[in-house]
Backbone bond lengths (Angstrom), bond angles and torsions (degrees), N, CA, C in turn:
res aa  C-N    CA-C-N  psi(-1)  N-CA   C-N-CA  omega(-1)  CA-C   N-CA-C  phi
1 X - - - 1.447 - - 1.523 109.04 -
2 X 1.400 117.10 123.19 1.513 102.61 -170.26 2.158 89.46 -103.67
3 X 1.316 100.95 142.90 1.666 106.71 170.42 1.729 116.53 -81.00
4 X 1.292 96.74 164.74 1.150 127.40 -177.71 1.892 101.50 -38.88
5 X 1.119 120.00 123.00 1.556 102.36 164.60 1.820 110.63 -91.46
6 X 1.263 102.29 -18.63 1.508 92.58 166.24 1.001 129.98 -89.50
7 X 1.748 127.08 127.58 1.892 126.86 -146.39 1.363 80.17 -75.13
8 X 1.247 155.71 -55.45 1.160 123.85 -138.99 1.415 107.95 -91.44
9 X 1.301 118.64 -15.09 1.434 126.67 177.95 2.096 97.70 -70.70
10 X 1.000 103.91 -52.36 1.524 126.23 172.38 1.901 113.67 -48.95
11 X 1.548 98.19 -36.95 1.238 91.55 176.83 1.359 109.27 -69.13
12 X 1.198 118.39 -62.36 1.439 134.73 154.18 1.753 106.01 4.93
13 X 1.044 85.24 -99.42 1.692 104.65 -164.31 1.791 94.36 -52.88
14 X 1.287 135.77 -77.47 1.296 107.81 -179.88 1.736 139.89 -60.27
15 X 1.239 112.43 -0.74 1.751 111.39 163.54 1.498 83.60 -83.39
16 X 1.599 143.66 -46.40 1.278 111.85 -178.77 1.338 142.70 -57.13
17 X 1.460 93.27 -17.04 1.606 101.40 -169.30 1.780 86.64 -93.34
18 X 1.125 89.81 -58.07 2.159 75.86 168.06 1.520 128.86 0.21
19 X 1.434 76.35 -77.72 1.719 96.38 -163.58 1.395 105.26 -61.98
20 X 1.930 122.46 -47.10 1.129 123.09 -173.20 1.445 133.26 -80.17
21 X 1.375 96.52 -7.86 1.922 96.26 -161.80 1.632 104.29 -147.28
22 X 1.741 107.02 -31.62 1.861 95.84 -177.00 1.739 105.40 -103.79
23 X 1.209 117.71 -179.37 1.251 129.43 -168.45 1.876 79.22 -125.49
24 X 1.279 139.31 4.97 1.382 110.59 170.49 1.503 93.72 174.23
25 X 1.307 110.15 175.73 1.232 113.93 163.34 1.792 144.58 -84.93
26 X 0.844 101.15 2.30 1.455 127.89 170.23 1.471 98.86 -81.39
27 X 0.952 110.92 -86.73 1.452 136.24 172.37 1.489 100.34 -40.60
28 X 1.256 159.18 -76.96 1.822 141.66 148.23 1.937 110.60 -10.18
29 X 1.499 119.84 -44.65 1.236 129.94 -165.90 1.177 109.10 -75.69
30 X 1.477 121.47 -51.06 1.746 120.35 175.63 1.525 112.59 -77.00
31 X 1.609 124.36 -27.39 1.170 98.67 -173.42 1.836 106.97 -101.44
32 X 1.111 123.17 22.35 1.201 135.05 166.45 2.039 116.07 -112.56
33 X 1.411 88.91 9.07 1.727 95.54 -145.21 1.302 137.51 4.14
34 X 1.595 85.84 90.90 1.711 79.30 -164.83 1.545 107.91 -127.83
35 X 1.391 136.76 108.89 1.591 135.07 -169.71 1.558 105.65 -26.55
36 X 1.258 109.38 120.57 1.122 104.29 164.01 1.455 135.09 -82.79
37 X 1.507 124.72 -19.39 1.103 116.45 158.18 1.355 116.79 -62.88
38 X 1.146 131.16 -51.30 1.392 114.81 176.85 1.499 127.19 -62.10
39 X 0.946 126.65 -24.57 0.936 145.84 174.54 2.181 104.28 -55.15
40 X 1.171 105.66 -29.18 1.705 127.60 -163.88 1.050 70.76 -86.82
41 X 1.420 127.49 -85.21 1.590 152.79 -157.96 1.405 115.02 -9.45
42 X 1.896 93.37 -66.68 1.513 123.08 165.39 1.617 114.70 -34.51
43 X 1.435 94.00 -69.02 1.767 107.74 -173.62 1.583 108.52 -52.75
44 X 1.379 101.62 -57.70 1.453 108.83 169.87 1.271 117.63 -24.76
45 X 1.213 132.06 -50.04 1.473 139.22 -122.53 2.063 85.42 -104.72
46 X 1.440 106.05 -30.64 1.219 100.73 173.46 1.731 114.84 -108.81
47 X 1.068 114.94 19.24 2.082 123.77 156.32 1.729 95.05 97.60
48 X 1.230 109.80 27.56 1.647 112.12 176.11 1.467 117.89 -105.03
49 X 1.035 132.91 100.88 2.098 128.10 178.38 1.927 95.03 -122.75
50 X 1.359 91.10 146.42 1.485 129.87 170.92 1.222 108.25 -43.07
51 X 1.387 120.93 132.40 1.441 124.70 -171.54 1.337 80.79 -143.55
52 X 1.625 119.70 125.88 1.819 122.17 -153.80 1.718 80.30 -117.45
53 X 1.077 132.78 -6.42 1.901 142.27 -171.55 1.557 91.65 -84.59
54 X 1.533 113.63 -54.10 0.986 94.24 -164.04 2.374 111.05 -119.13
55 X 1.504 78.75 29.73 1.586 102.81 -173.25 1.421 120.69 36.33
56 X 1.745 131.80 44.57 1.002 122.85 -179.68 1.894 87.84 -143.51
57 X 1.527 88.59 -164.50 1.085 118.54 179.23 1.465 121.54 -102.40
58 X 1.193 138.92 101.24 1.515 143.09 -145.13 2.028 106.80 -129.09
């Protein structure tokens, strides 16, 4: 499955898959294999980081 290259399209789709299918982000990252630092990087780049309390992207 290749992701979103647009972060906000990207934000999107992974707080969705979040909420619906992983228990975390690690766990979203290996079974999608998808780097997870970059993946931060991305979000980052538009003022978004991982909040694992409340398992999304904030």
């Amino acid at each position: 499955m290749t992701l979103p290259r647009d972060p906000y399209i990207l934000l999107s789709f992974v707080n969705t898959k979040l909420r619906d299918q992983y228990g975390g982000l690690a766990e979203l990252c290996a079974a999608l294999n998808a780097d997870e630092a970059a993946l931060r990087r991305t979000l980052a780049s538009v003022n978004y980081r991982y909040d694992s309390g409340r398992n999304q992207f904030i």
